[in-house]
C-alpha positions in Angstrom: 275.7 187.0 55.7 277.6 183.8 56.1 277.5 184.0 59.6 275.2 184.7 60.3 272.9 181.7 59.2 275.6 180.1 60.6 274.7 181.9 63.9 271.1 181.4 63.6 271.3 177.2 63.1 273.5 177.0 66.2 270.9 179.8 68.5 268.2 177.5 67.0 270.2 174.3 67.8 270.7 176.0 71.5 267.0 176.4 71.4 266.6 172.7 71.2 268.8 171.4 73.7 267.6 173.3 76.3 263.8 172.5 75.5 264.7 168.8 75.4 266.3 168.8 78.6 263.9 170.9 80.3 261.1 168.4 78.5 263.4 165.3 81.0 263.8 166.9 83.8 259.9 167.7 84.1 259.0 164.5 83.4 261.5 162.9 86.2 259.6 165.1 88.5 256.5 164.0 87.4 257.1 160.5 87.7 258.6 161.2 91.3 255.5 162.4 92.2 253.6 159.5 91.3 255.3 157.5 93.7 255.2 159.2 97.0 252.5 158.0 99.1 249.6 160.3 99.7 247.2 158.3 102.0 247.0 155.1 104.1 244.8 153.9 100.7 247.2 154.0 98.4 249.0 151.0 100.3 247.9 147.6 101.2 246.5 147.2 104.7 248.1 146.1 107.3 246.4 143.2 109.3 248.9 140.7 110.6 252.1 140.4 112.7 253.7 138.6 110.3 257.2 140.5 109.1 257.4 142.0 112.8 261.0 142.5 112.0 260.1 144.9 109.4 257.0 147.0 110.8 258.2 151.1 111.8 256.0 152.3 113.9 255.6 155.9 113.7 254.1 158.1 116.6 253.4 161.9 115.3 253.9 165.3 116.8 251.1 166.6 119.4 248.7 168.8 117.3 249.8 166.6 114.1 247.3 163.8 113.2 248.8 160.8 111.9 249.2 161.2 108.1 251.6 159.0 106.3 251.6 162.0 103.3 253.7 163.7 105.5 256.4 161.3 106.1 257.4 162.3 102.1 258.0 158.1 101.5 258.3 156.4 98.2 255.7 153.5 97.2 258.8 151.5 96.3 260.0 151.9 100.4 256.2 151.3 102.3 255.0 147.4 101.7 251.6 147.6 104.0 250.2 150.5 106.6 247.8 151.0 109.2 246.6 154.0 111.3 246.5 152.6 114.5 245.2 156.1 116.4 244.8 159.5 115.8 248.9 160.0 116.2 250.3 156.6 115.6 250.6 154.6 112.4 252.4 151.2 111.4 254.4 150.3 108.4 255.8 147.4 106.9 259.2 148.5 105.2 260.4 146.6 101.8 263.6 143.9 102.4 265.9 146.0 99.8 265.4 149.0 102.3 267.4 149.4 105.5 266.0 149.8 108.1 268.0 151.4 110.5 268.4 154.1 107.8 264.6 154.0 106.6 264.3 154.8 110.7 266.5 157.7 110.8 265.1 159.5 108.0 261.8 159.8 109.6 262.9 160.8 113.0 264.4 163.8 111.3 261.1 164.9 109.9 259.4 167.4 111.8 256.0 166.5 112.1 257.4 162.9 114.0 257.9 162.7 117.6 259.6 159.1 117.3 259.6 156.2 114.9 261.2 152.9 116.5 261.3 149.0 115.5 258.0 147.3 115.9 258.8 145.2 119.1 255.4 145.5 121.2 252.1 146.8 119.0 250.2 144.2 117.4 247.6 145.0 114.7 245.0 141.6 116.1 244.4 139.4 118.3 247.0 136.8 117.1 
C-alpha cells in the first residue's frame, strides 16, 4: 500500500510536468504566430528612397500574385513594404538583419522567382 501512493504522487507529478510543458511550448507557437507578417497592412508603407541600401525587392513566381504572407517573414525582420505590381513587391529590411542572408532565404522559397538588392526601382518621383 506504501507504494503505491508513492506511485500515484510521482504518475500525478508526471502528469504535471508534461501539462506544463506542453502549456510553453503552445504558447511559443502562439506568440510566433503573432509576428509573421500576413499583409502589406500590417507594415508601414513604403514611400521614399531613403535606406536604398536596405530595400529587397522581391519579384514572384508567374501564376503567384505578389503576397508578402507567403514569404513566411518575421515583423521584427520587415521595417516598411510596398506592392509595386501584381508580381513585385519592395521591402525595407531592419539594420540587425543581414542582408545577404535575409536575401538568400527568400530565393529559396518557392513561390519567388528572384529577390535582389534594391539598385534601380524607385517608389516616387524623387
Amino acid at each position: 500500500m506504501k507504494y503505491s501512493k508513492n506511485i500515484i504522487i510521482i504518475f500525478i507529478g508526471l502528469v504535471l510536468v508534461v501539462f506544463i510543458a506542453f502549456l510553453s511550448t503552445d504558447n511559443r507557437i502562439n506568440n510566433q504566430e503573432e509576428t509573421m507578417i500576413g499583409s502589406m497592412d500590417e507594415i508601414e508603407l513604403l514611400d521614399s528612397n531613403e535606406n536604398l541600401e536596405r530595400q529587397v525587392v522581391i519579384i514572384y513566381n508567374e501564376g503567384v500574385k505578389a503576397d508578402i504572407g507567403l514569404l513566411n517573414l518575421d515583423s521584427s525582420e520587415v521595417i516598411k513594404g510596398r506592392n509595386l505590381s501584381e508580381h513585385v513587391d519592395v521591402i525595407e529590411v531592419d539594420e540587425s538583419i543581414n542582408l545577404d542572408e535575409f536575401i538568400r532565404r527568400l530565393n529559396e522559397n518557392e513561390v519567388v522567382m528572384i529577390a535582389d538588392y534594391n539598385g534601380v526601382i524607385r517608389t516616387t518621383n524623387e
